[in-house]
Structure formats: structure tokens, C-alpha cells
N, C-alpha and C positions, 0 to 999 in steps of 0.2 A: 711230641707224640700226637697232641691236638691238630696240629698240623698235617701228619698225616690221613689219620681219620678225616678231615675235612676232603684234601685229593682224594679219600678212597670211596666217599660218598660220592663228589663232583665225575668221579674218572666211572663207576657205576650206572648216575644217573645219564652221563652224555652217553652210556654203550645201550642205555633202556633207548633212550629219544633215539638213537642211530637203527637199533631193531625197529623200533614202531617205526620210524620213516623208509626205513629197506618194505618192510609190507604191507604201505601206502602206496606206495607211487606206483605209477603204471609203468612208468620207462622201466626197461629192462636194465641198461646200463648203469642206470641210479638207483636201483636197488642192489645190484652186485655191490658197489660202489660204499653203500650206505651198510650194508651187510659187512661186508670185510673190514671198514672202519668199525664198525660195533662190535665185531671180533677180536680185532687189534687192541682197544677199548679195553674189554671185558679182560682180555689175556694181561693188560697191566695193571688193572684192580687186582688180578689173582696174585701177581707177583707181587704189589705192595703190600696185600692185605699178608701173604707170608712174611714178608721185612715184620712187619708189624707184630705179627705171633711170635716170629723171634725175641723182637725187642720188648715185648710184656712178658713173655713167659710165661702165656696161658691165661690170662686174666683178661676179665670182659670180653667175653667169646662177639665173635661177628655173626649177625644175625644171616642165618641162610638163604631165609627168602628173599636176600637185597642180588643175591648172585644173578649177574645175567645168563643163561642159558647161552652154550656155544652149540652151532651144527660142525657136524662134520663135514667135510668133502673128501671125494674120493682122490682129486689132486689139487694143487695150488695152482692158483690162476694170479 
């Protein structure tokens, strides 16, 4: 279970670093780029941190403000 908790912080804080470098950069295509990966990112913190509520059964809640923020888009690119 340690193990996971450690991915689900690693797989969190690379989807922070991927957002702040998508609203750094000037390139246009390397912010798409860096955005979509921090998306991707963030969408499999969310599914592991579920594995993980499964497998405690509600004990030691995950702290909210570690979640990365997703946008929406109106289509997939």
C-alpha cells in the first residue's frame, strides 16, 4: 500500500510540473503537448488513488488540495 501512495504522490506531482510547464512556455505546440500529458497524468492519479480507497476501505482519506485541476475541452485532439 506504501507503494502505492508513493506513485500516487510521484504521478500528482509530475501532472503539477506538466500544468506549470503547459503555462510557461510560449510555443503553442508545447503547451498543448505539456497540457495533455498533465491531463493524462492527473486522470491516473485519479484512478489509482480509487485502487487505493478500495483497498483501505476508507481509512486515511487523500488530502484534496494535492488533486490536479483538469480543463475541459470541447473535443479531443
Amino acid at each position: 500500500m506504501k507503494d502505492l501512495r508513493e506513485r500516487l504522490e510521484k504521478l500528482r506531482a509530475d501532472a503539477a510540473d506538466l500544468a506549470l510547464m503547459s503555462r510557461r512556455t510560449s510555443d503553442a505546440g508545447k503547451r498543448q503537448l505539456f497540457g495533455r500529458l498533465a491531463e493524462e497524468l492527473a486522470i491516473e492519479a485519479l484512478e489509482l488513488e480509487l485502487v487505493i480507497k478500495r483497498q483501505s476501505a476508507g481509512s486515511d482519506p487523500i488530502e484534496p488540495d494535492k488533486v490536479v485541476p483538469l480543463s475541459t475541452r470541447s473535443k479531443r485532439e
